[in-house]
Structures are given as structure tokens and as C-alpha cells.
VEXMARTOR-487923 format. One line per 5 residues: number of its first residue (from 1); their letters; for each residue z, x, y of N, C-alpha, C, O. Coordinates in Angstrom, 1 decimal. Example, Ala and Ser with C-alpha at 12.3 -4.5 7.8 and 13.67 -1.06 7.14 Angstrom:
1> AS> 7.8/13.2/-5.7/7.8/12.3/-4.5/7.8/13.2/-3.3/8.5/14.2/-3.3  7.1/12.8/-2.2/7.1/13.7/-1.1/7.9/12.9/0.0/8.0/13.4/1.1
***
This chain:
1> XXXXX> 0.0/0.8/-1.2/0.0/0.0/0.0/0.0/0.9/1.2/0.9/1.7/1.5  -1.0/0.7/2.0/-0.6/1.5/3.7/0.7/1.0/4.5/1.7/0.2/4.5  0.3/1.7/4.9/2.0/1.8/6.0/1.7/0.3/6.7/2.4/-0.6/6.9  0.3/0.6/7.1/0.0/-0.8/8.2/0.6/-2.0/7.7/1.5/-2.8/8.1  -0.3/-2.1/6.4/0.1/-3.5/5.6/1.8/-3.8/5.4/2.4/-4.8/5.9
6> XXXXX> 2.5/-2.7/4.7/3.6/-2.4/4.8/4.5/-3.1/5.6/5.5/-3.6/5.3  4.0/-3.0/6.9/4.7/-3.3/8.3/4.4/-4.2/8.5/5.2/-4.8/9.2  3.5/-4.7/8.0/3.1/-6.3/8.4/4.0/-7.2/7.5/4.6/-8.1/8.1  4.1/-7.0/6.2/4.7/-7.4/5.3/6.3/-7.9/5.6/6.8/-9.0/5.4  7.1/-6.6/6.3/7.7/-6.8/7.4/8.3/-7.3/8.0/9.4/-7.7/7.9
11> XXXXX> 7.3/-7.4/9.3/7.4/-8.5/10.0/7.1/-10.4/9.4/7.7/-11.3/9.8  6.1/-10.6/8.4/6.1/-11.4/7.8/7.4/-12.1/7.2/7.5/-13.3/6.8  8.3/-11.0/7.3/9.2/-11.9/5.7/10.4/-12.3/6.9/11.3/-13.2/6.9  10.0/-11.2/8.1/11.6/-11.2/8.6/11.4/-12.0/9.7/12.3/-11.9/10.5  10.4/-12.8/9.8/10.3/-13.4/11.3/11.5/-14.3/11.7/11.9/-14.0/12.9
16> XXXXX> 12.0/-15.3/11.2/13.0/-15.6/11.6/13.7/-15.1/12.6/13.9/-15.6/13.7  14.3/-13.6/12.2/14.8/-13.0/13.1/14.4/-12.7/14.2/15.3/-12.5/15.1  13.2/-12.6/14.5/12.7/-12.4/15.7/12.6/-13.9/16.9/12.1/-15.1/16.7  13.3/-13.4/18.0/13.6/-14.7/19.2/11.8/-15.0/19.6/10.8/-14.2/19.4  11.8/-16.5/20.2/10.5/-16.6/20.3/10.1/-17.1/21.5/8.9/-17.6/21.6
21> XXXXX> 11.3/-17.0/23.0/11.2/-16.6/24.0/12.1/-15.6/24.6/12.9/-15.1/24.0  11.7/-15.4/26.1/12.6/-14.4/26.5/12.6/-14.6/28.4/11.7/-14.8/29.2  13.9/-14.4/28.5/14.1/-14.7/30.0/13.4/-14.2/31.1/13.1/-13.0/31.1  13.1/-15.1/32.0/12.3/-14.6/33.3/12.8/-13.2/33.8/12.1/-12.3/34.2  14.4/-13.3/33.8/14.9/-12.2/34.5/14.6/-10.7/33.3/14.8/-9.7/34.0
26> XXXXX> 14.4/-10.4/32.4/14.3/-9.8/30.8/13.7/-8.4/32.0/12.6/-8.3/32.4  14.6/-7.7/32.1/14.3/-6.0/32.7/12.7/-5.6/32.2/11.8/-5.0/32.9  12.6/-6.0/30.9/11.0/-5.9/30.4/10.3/-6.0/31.3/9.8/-5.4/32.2  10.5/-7.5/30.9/9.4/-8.8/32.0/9.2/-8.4/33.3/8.1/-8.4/33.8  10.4/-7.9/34.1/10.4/-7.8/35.2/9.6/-6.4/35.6/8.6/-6.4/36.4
31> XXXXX> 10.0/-5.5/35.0/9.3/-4.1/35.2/7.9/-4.0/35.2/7.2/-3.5/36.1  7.3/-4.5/34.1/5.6/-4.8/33.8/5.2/-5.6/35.5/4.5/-5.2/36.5  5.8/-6.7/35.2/5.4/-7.4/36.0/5.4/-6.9/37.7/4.6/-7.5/38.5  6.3/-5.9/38.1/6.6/-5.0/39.3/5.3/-3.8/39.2/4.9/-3.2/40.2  4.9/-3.6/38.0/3.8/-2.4/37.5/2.6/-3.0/38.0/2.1/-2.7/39.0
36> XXXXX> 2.2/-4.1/37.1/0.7/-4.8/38.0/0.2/-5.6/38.7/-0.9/-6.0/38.9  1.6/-6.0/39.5/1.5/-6.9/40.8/1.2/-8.2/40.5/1.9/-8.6/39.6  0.4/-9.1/41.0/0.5/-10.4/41.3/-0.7/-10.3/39.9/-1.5/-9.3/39.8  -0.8/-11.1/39.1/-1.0/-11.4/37.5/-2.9/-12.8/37.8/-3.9/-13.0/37.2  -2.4/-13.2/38.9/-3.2/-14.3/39.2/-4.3/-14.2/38.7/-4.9/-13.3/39.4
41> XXXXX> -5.3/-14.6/37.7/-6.8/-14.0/37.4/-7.0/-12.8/36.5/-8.0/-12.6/35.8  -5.9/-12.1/36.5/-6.1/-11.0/35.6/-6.1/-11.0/34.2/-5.3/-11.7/33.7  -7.0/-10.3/33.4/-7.5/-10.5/32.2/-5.9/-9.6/31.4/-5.7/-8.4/31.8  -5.3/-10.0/30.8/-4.1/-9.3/29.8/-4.5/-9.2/28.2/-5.0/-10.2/27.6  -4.2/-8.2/27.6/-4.2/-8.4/26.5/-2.5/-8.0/25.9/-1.8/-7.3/26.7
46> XXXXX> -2.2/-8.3/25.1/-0.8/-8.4/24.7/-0.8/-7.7/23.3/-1.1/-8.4/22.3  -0.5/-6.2/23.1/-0.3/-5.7/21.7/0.7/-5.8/21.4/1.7/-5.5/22.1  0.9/-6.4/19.8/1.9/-6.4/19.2/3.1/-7.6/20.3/4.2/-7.6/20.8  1.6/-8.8/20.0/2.6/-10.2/21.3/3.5/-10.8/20.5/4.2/-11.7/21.0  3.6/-10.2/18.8/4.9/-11.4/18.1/4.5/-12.9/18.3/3.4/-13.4/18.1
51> XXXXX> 5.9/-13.6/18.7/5.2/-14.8/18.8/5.2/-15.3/20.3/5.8/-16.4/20.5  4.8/-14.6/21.4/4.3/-15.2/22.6/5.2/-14.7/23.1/5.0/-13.5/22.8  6.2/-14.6/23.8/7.3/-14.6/24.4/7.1/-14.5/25.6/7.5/-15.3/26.5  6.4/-12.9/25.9/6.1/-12.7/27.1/4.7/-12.5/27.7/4.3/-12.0/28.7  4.1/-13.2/26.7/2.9/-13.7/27.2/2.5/-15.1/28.0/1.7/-15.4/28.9
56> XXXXX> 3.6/-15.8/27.2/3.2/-17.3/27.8/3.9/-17.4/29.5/3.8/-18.3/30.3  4.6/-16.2/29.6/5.3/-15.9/31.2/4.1/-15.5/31.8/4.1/-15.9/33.0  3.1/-14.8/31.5/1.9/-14.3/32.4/1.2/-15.5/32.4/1.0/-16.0/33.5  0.7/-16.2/31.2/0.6/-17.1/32.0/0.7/-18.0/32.6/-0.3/-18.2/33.2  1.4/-18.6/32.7/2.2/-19.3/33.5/2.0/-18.7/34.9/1.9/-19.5/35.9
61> XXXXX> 2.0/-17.4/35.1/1.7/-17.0/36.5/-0.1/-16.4/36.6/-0.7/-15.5/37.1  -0.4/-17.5/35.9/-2.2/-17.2/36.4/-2.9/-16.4/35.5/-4.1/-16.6/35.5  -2.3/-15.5/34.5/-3.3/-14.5/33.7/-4.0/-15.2/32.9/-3.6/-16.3/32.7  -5.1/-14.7/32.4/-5.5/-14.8/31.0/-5.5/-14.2/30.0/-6.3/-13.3/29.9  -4.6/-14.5/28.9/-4.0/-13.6/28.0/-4.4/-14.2/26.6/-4.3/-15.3/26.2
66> XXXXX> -5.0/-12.8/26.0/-5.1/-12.7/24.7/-3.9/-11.5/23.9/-3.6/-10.3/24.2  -3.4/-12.8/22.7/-2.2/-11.9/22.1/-2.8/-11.3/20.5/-3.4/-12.0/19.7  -2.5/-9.7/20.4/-2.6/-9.0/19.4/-1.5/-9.0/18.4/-0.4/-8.7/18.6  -1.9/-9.3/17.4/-0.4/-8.8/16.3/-1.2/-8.8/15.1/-2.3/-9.3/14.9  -0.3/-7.7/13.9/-0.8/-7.8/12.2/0.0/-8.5/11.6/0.0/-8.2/10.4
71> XXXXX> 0.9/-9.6/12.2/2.0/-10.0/11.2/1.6/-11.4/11.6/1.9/-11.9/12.7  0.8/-12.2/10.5/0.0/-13.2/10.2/1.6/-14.7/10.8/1.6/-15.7/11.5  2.4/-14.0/10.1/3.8/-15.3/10.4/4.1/-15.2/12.0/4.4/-16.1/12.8  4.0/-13.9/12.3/4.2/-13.9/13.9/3.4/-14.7/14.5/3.6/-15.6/15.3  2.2/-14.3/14.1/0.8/-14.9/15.2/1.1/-16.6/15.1/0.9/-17.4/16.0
76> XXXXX> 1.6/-16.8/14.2/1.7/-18.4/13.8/2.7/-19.1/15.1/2.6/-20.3/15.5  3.5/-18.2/15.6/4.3/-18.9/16.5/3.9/-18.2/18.2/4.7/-18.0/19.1  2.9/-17.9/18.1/2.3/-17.5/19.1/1.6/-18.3/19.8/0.4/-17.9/20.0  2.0/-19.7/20.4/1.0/-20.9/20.9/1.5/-21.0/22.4/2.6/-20.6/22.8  0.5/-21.6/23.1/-0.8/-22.4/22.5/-1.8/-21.2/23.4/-2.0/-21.4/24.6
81> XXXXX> -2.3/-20.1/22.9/-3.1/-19.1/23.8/-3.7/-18.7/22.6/-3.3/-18.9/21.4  -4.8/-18.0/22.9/-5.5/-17.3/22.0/-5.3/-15.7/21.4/-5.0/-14.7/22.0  -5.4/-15.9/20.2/-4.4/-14.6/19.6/-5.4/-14.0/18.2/-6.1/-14.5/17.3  -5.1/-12.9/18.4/-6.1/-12.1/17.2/-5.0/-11.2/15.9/-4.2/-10.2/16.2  -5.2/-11.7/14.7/-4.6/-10.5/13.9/-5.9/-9.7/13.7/-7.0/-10.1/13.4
86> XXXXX> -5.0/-7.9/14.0/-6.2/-7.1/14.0/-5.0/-6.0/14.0/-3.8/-6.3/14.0  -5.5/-4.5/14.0/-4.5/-3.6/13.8/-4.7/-2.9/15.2/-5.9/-2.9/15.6  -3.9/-2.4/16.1/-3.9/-1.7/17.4/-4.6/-0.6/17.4/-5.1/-0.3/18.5  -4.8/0.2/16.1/-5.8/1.3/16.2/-6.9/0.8/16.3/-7.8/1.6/16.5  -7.2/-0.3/16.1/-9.2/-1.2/15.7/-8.9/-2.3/16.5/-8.5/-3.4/16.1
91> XXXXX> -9.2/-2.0/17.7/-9.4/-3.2/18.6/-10.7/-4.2/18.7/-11.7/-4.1/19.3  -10.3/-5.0/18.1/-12.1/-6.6/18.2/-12.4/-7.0/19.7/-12.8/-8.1/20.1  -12.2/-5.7/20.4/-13.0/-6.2/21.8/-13.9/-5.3/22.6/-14.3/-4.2/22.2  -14.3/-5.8/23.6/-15.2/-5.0/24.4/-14.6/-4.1/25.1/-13.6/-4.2/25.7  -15.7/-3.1/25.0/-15.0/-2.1/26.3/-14.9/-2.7/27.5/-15.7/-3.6/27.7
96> XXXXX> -14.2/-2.3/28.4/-13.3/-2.9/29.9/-13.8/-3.7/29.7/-14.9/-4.0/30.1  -12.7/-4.7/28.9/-12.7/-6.2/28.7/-11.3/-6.8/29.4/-11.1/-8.0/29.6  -10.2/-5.9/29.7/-9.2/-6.5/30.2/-9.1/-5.7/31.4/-9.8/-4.7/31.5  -8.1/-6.0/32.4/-7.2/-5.5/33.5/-6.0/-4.8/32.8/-6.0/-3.6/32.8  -4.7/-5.5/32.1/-4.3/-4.7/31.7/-3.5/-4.8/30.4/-2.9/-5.8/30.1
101> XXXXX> -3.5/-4.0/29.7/-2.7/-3.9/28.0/-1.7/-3.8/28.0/-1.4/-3.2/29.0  -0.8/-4.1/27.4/0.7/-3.9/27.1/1.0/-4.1/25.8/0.7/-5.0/25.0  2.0/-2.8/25.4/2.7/-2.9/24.3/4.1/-2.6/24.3/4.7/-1.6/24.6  4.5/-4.1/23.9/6.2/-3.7/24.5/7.0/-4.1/22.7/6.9/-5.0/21.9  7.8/-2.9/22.7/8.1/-2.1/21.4/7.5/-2.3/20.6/8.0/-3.2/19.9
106> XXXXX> 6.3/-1.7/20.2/5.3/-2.1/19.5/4.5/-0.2/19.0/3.5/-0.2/18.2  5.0/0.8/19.5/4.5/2.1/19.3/5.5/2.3/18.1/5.3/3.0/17.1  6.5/1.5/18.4/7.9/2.4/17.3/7.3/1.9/16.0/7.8/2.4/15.0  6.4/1.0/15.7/6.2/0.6/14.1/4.7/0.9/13.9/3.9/0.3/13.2  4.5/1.7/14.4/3.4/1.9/13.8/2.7/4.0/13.2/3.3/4.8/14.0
111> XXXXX> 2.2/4.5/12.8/2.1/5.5/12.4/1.8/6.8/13.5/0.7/6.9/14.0  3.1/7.8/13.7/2.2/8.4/14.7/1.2/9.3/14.8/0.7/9.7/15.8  0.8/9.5/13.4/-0.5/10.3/13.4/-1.5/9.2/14.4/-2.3/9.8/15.2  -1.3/8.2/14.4/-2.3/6.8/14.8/-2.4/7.3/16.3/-3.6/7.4/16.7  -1.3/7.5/17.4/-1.1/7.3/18.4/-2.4/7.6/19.6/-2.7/7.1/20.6
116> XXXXX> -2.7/8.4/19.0/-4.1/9.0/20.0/-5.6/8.0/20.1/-6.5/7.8/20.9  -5.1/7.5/18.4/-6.4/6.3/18.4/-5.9/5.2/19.2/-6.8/4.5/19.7  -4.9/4.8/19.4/-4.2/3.3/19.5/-4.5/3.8/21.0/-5.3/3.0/21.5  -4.2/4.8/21.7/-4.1/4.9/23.2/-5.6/5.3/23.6/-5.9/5.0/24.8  -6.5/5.8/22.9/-7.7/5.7/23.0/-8.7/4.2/23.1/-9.7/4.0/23.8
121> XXXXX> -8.0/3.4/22.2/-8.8/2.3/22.3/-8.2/1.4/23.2/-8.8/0.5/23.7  -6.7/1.6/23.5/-6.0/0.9/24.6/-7.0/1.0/26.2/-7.2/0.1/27.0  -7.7/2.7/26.2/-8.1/2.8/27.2/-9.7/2.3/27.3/-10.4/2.1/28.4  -10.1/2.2/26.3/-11.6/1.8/26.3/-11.9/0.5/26.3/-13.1/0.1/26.2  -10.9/-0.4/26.5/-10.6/-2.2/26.1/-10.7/-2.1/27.9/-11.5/-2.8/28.5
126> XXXXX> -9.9/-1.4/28.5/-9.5/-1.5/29.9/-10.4/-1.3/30.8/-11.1/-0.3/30.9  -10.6/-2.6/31.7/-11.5/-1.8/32.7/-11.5/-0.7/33.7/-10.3/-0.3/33.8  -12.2/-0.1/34.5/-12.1/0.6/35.4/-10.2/0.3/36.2/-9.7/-0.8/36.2  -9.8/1.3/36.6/-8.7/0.5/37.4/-7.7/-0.2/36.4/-6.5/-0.3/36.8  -8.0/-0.5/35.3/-7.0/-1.2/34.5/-5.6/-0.6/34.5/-5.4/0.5/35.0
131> XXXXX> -4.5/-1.3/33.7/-3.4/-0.8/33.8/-3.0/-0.6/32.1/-3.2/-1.6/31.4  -2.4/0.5/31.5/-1.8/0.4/30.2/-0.4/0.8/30.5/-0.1/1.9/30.8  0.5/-0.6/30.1/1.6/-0.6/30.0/2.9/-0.1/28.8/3.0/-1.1/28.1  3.5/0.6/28.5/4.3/0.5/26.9/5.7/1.1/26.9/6.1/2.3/27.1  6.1/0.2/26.7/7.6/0.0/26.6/8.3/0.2/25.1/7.9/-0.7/24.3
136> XXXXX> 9.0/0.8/24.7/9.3/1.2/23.8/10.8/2.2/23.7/11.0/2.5/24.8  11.5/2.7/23.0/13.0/3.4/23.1/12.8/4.8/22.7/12.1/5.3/21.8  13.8/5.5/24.1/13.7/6.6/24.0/14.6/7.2/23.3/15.8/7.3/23.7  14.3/7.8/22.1/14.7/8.8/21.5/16.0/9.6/21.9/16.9/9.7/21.1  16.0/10.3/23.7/17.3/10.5/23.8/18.2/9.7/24.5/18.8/10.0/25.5
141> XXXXX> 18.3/8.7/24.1/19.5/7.9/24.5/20.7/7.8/24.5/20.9/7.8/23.2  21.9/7.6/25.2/23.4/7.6/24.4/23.4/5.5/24.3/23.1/4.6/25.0  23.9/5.5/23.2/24.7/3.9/22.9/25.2/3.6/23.4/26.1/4.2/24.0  24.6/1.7/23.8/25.3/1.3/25.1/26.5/1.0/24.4/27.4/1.2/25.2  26.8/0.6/23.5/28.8/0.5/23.0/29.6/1.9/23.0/30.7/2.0/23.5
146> XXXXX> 28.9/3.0/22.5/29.7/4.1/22.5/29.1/5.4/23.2/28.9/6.4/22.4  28.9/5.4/24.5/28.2/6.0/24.9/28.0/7.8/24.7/27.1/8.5/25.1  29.5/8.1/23.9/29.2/9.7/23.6/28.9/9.7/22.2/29.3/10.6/21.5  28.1/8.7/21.9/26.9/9.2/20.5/25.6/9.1/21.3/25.5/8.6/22.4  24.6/9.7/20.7/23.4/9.5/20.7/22.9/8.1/20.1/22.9/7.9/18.8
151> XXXXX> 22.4/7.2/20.8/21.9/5.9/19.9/21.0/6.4/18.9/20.8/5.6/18.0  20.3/7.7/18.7/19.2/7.4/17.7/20.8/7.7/16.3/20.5/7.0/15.3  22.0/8.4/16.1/22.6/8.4/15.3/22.9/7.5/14.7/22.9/7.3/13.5  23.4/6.5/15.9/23.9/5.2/15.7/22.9/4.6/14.7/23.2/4.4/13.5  21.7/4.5/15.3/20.5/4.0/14.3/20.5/3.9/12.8/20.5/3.2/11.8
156> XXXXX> 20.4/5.5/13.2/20.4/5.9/11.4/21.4/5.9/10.3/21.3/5.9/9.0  22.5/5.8/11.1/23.9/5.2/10.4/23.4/3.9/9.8/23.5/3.6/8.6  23.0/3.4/10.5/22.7/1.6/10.3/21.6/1.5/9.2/21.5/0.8/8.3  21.2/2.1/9.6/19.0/2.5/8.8/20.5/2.6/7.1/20.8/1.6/6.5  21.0/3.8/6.9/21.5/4.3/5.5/22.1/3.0/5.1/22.1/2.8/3.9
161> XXXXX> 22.9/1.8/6.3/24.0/1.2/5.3/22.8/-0.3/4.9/23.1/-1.3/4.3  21.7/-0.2/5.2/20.3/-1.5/5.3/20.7/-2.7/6.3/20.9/-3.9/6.1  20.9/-1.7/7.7/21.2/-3.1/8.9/20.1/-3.2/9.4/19.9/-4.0/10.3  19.1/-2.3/9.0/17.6/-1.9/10.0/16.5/-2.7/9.3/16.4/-2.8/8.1  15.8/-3.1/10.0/14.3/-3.4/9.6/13.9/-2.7/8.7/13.4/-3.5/7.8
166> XXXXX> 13.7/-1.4/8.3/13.1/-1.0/7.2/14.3/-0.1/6.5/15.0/0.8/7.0  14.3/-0.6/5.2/15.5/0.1/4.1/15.5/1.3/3.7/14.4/1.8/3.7  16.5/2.0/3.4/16.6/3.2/2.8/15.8/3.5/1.7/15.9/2.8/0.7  14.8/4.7/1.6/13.6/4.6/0.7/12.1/3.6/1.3/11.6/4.5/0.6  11.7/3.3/1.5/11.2/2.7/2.2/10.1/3.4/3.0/10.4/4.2/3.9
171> XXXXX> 8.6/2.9/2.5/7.8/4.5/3.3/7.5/4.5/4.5/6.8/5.4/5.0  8.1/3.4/5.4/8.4/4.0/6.8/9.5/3.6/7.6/10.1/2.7/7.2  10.0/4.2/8.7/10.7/4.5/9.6/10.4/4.2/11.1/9.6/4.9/11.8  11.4/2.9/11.8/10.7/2.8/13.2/10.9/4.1/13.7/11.8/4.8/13.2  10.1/4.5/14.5/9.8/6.1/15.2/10.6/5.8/16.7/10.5/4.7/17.2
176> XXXXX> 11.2/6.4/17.3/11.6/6.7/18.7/11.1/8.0/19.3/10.8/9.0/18.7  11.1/7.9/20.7/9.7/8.1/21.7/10.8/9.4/22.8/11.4/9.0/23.7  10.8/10.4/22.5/11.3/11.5/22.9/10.5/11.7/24.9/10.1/12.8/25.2  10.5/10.8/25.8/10.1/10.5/26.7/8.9/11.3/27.7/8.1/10.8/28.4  9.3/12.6/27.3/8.1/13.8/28.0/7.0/13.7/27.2/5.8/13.8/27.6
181> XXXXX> 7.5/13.6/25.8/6.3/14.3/25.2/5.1/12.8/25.2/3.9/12.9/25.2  6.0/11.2/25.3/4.6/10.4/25.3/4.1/10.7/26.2/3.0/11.0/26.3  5.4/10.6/27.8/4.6/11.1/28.9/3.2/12.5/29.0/2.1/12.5/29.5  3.7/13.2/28.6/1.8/14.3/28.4/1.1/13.9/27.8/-0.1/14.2/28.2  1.4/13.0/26.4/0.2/12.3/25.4/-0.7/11.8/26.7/-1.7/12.4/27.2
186> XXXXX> -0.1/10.7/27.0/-1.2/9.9/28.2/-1.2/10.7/29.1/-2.4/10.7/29.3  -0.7/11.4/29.7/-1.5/12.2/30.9/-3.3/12.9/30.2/-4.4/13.0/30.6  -2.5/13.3/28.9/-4.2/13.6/28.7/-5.0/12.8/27.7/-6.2/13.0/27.6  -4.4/12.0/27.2/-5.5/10.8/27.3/-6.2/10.0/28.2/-7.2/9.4/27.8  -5.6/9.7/29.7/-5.9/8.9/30.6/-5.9/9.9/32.0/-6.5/9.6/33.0
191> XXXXX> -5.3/11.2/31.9/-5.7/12.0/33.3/-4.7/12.2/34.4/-4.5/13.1/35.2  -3.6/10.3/34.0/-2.4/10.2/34.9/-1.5/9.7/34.1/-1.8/9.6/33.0  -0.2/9.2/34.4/0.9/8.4/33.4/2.1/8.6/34.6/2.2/9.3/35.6  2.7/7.7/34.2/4.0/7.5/35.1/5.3/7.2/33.9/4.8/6.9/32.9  6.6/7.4/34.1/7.7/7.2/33.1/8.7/6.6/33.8/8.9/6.9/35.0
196> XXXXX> 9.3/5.9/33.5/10.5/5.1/34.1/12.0/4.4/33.0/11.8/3.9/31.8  13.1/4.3/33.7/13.8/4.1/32.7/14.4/2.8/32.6/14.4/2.2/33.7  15.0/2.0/31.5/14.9/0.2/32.2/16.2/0.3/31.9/16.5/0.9/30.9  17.5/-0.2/32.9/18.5/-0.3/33.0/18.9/-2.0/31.9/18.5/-3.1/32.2  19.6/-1.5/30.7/19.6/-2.7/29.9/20.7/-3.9/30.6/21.4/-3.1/31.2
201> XXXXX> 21.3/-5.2/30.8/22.9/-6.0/31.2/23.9/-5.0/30.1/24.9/-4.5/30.5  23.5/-4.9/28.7/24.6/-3.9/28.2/25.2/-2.6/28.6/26.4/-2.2/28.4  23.8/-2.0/29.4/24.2/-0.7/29.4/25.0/-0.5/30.9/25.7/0.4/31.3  24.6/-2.2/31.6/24.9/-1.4/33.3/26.1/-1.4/33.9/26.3/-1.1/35.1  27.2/-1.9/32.6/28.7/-1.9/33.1/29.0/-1.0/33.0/30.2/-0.9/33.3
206> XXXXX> 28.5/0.7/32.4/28.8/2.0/32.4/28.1/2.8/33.2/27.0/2.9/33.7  29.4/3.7/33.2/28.2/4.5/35.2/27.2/5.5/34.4/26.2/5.9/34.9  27.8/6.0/33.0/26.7/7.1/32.9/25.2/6.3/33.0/24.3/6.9/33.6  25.1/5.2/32.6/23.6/4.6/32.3/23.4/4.0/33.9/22.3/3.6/34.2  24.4/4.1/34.9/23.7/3.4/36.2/22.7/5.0/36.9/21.6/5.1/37.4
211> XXXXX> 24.2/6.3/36.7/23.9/7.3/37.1/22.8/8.1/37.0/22.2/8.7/37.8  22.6/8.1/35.1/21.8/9.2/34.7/21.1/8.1/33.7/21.4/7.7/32.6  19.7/8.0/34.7/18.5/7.0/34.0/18.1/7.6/32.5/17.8/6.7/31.7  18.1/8.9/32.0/17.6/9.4/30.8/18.5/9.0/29.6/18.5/9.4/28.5  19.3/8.0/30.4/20.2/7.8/29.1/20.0/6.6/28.7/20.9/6.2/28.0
216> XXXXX> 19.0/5.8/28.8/19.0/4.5/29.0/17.9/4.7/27.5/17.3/5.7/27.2  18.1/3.1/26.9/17.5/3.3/25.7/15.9/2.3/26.0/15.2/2.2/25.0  15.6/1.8/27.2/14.4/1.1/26.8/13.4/2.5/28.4/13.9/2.9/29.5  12.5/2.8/27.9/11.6/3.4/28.3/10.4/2.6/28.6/10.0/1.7/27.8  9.7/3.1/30.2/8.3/1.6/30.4/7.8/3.5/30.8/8.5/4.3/31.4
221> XXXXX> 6.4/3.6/30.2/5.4/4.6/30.4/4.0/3.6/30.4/3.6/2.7/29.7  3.4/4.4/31.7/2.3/3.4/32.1/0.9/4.6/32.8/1.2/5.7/33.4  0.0/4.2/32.5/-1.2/4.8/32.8/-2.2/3.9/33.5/-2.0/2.7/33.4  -3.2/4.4/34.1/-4.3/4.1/34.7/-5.3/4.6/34.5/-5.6/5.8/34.7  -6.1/3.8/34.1/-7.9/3.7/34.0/-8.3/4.3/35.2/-8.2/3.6/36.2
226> XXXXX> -8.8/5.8/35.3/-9.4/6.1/36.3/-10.9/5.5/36.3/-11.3/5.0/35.2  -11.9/5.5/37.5/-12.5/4.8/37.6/-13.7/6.3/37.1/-13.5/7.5/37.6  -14.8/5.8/36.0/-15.5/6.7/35.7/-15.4/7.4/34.9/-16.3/8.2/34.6  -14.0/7.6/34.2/-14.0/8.1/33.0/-13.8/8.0/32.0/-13.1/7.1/31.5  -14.3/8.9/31.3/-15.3/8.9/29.5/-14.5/8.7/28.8/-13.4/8.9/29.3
231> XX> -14.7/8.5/27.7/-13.8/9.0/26.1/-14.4/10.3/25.7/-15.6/10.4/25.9  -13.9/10.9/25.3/-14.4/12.1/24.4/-14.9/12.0/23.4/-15.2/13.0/22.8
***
């Protein structure tokens, strides 16, 4: 079995768990939405959209959004918008066919040999000017409960006792995003990239996480479609 299918399987069995909205005020929501301004008209595509959540908030404010996912049970609660199962490295669309992409925690499950293809076709979907958005957890983070661990420890404590999405043994592992290094990936896949840190309601009753943004566990890394440039 591939890892892809694997993952899909997954999310298939576990959907339940997954919530199938998410608040206007959602640090997510808000940050994306501060990244590409007023949404009115703009073409969105949504990787790894689950079942809608923060899609049906775009539009609601004017976008037109198409939602991506491989997890057949997800897509099912993804209404009433148009939605594609397809894998993020093999995008079923045209080149600069959207304004802007987003993938919000959606890098952590998938293969990182992949990552160069997934951000490659992220940029070739996009038009000129477009925006690629992706949100996902940084790797060096401290726990917003205990903040002198490292959250990725905490993780893997949890991953060993089967509190995690994918079990001990198990041929894959959600991946966390060590912040510089995605940051350079997209600088030289796209030429530019920006990094920023999202202050979580858990984390912000503690001063390290108000003080020292690298500690914060949700990461928004975002790029731009320069205008006129190629794929290799």
C-alpha cells in the first residue's frame, strides 16, 4: 500500500474526529485572510479542505472556491461547493487557474520526498500574482501545557502510548516543519516566501509564547507567484 492511500485510509476511518466548522475569529482563518486581503472574486483552491470548514468562510465572503482532499469520507462532508478527490502532488487543474492555494495542516501528512512536487504544482495552478498560503506546526515549538518541553516530545510520547493519528509501527508519521528550512524550500521554488508565527488562545496566557513567537506551535509560510516566472 502507498503511504498516499495509507493516509487516506486514515482519514477515512477517523473522520468523525475531525470538527466540520471552525470560528470566524480561528487565528488560521484570520491570518490567511490578513495574507490576501479582500477575497471578493477571487478564484481559491483549498488543499487538503477536509470537510469545508474554512472554505465555506471564503465564501461566504465572495471567493470562489474549489476544495481538494484524498480522503473520500472527508470530501463527503464538504458541501455545498465543489470539491475534487485528487492527490496534492497531481493537481486536475490548469495552469494559473487560481489567485490563491492554501494548505492548512495538510504538508504534515503527506510524504516529504513529495514536497518539491506539491509546491511545484501549488505554483503552476497559480496565477501570475497569485498567493500560496500553508499553515502547518513548527517542529521547534515548546507545549502550550508545559512549556519547558518541546511539543514535538510531547507528540511522540503520545504517537508511543496510540493517542496519535498514526500508530506505533505504522508506515507513516505526521512530519513537523522545522521553520527555516520550509522557509528556503519556497524561497527557491517561488524566488520569495515570508514566515510568520500564529499565537494559539492556549498558548497566549503564557508570556514565553506572547514574547518569543518561535515558540508558538502553528506556523503560516506564504509565497508569491512572481509575474513571468517558469517552472524548471
Amino acid at each position: 500500500m502507498s503511504t498516499e492511500l495509507f493516509v487516506a485510509e486514515r482519514f477515512d476511518a477517523l473522520e468523525g474526529r475531525f470538527k466540520d466548522t471552525v470560528s470566524p475569529a480561528d487565528v488560521r482563518l484570520t491570518a490567511i485572510n490578513r495574507l490576501v486581503g479582500p477575497l471578493a472574486g477571487k478564484r481559491v483552491l483549498d488543499l487538503g479542505c477536509g470537510k469545508g470548514r474554512f472554505a465555506r468562510h471564503w465564501i461566504a465572503a465572495g471567493a470562489s472556491v474549489i476544495g481538494l482532499d484524498i480522503s473520500r469520507a472527508m470530501l463527503g462532508q464538504a458541501q455545498p461547493f465543489p470539491r475534487v478527490r485528487a492527490s496534492v502532488a497531481h493537481l486536475p487543474f490548469a495552469n494559473g487557474q487560481f489567485d490563491v492555494v492554501t494548505a492548512i495542516e495538510v504538508l504534515e501528512h503527506v510524504q516529504q520526498s513529495q514536497l518539491s512536487r506539491i509546491l511545484a504544482e501549488a505554483q503552476r495552478v497559480l496565477s501570475p500574482g497569485g498567493t500560496l498560503a500553508i499553515i502547518d506546526k513548527n517542529a521547534t515549538a515548546l507545549d502550550a501545557n508545559r512549556p519547558w518541553l518541546p511539543a514535538s516530545v510531547v507528540k511522540r510520547a503520545d504517537e508511543l502510548r496510540g493517542r496519535w493519528m498514526y500508530r506505533p509501527g505504522e508506515p507513516f508519521r505526521e512530519h513537523w516543519f522545522v521553520p527555516s528550512t520550509l522557509h528556503r524550500q519556497l524561497r527557491r521554488e517561488f524566488g520569495n516566501a515570508g514566515c510568520s508565527y500564529l499565537l494559539r488562545p492556549e498558548e497566549e496566557p503564557r508570556l514565553v509564547f506572547r514574547r518569543v513567537p518561535r515558540s508558538r506551535l502553528w506556523t503560516m509560510w506564504h509565497a508569491c507567484k512572481l509575474e513571468g516566472r517558469q517552472l524548471a
